[in-house]
N, C-alpha and C positions, 0 to 999 in steps of 0.2 A: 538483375536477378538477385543481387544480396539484398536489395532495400526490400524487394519482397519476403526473402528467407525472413529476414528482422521482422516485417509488418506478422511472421506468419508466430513467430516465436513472439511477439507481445502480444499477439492474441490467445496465447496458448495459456498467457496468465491469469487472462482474466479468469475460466473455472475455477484456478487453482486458489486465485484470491478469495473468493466466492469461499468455498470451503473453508478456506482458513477464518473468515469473517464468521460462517455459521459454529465452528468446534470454540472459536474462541466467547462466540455471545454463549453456548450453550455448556460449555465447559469451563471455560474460563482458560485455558492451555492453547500454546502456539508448537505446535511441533519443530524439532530442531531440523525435522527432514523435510517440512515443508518447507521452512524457510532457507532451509540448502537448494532446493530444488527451482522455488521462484531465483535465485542469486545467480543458478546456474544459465535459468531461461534470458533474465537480464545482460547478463554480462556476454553470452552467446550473440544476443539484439544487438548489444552496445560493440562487439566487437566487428557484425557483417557493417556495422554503420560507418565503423572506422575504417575498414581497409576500402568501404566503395569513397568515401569522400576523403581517403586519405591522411585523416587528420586525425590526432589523437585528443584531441582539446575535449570535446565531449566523455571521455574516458576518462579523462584526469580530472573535469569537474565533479563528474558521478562520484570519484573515489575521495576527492577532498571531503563534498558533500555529507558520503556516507560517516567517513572518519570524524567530522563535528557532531554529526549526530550521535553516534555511537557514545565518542567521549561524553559530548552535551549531556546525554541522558544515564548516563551509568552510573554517575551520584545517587540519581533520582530512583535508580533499581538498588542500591544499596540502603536508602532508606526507606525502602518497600512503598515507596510511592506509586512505581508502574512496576511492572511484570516482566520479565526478562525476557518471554517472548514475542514484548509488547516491544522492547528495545532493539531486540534482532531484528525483526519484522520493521522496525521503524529507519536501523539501517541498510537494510536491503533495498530500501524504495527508492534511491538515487540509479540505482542499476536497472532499476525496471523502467523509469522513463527516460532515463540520460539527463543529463544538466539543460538541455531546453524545457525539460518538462518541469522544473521543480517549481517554479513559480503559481503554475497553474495548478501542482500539486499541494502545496502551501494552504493557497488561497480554499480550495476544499477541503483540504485537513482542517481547516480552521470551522466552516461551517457544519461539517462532519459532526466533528467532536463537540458542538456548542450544542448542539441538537441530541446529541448522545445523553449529553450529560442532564438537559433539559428535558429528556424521557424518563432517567432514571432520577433523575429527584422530584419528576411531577408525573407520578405514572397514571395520577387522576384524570387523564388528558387522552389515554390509551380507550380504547372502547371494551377490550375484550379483555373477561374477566382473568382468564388463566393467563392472558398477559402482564395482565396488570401486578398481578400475583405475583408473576416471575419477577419482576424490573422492583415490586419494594424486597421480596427477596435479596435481591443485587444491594437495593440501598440497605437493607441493613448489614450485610457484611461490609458494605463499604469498598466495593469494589466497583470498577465501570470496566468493561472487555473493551479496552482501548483500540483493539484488533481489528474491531469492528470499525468505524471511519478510518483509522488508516487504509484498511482492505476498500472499503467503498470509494474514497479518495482517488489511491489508484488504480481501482479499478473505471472513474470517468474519466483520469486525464490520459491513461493506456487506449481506452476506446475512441478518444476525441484524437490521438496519435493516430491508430489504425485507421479511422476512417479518414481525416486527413491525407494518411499517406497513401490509402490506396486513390481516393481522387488524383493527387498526384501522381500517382502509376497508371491508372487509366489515361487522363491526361499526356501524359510522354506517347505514348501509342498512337 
């Protein structure tokens, strides 16, 4: 019954992701309250995870994880590289999938952001005109909403968990 509470609460992220991807492509801004609220959903997941299998190991990777991210990138918010809600957002995403997911979160954060950044420097590539418009907009301030492939990131490897884990729940039955 808790692996499902968790499967219920990682799904409850993805909306939440979702929206934070749209305000930050459209705004440029990560709210401090959204990314309290996903931290809260996460760590809720990661906690029915540990009391049903007992084990804290998955917790204590999520929190290492986060913690290098965080440090890792706070230079890089200091010299106005990325966005501090791009930095929050960036360690909060250990708690949403737990330390089994990071790999597979990795690997799309990677394709993610390659494709992000290959939109907004080749917007010639876009069809639609008021698109296009917005994304050289983006490139001359010189800006990319980083929020955007992180949120999309985990929002596939959260989906590819829940359905996952509910085979596995159906399954045990």
């Amino acid at each position: 019954m808790l692996f499902a509470a968790s499967l219920l609460l990682k799904a409850l992220t993805i909306p939440l992701l979702a929206r934070i991807a749209w305000l930050d492509f459209t705004t440029q801004k990560i709210s401090n309250q959204n990314v309290l609220l996903l931290l809260c959903l996460g760590l809720g997941s990661l906690q029915l995870v540990s009391v049903e299998a007992g084990s804290w190991w998955d917790m204590g990777l999520s929190t290492i994880a986060a913690l290098v991210l965080f440090v890792g990138l706070f230079p890089f918010w200091v010299l106005r590289k990325v966005g501090a809600g791009d930095v929050k957002l960036m360690a909060t995403s250990p708690f949403l999938m737990g330390g089994s997911g990071l790999a597979l979160f990795s690997m799309l954060l990677l394709g993610f952001a390659l494709a992000m950044v290959m939109v907004v420097k080749n917007p010639f590539l876009l069809p639609a005109g008021a698109f296009r418009f917005y994304v050289q907009h983006l490139d001359r301030k010189g800006v990319v909403p980083f929020g955007v492939p992180i949120s999309a990131a985990a929002i596939c490897t959260i989906a590819f968990q829940v359905v996952y884990g509910l085979d596995a729940l159906i399954k045990s039955f």
